[in-house]
C-alpha positions, 0 to 999 in steps of 0.5 A: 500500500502506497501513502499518498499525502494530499495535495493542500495549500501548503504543499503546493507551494515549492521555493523555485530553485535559486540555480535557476534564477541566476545565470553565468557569463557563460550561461548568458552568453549561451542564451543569446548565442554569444561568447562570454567576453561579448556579455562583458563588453555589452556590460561596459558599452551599453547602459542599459544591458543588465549589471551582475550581482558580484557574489564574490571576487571573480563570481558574478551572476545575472539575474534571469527577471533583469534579463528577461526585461532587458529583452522585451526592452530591446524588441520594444 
């Protein structure tokens, strides 16, 4: 016999993962088809072009939310 718990509020509600909502130099150059050092001179030439959180000397992420926006700023 299988115990099943049912299906409430409570367990509904899953954190997202945090891995999932940042993004590499690596991981963002991929997304738009880029080398990484392209992520890095978009980051210095265009304002507008999300900053990355610096987690620590030579660990930087992207926030995936700041991206998205940055996107549908460009197709704007």
């Amino acid at each position: 016999m299988t115990c099943r718990i049912p299906e409430t509020e409570s367990t509904k509600k899953t954190k997202p993962d945090p891995a999932a909502l940042f993004l590499t130099d690596y991981q963002v150059g991929a997304r738009y088809g880029t080398n990484r050092s392209t992520i890095w001179r978009w980051l210095k030439n265009d304002p507008s072009f999300p900053r990355p959180l610096s987690l620590s000397s030579g660990c930087s992420r992207w926030r995936i939310a700041e991206l998205e926006a940055w996107e549908h700023q460009k197709a704007a």
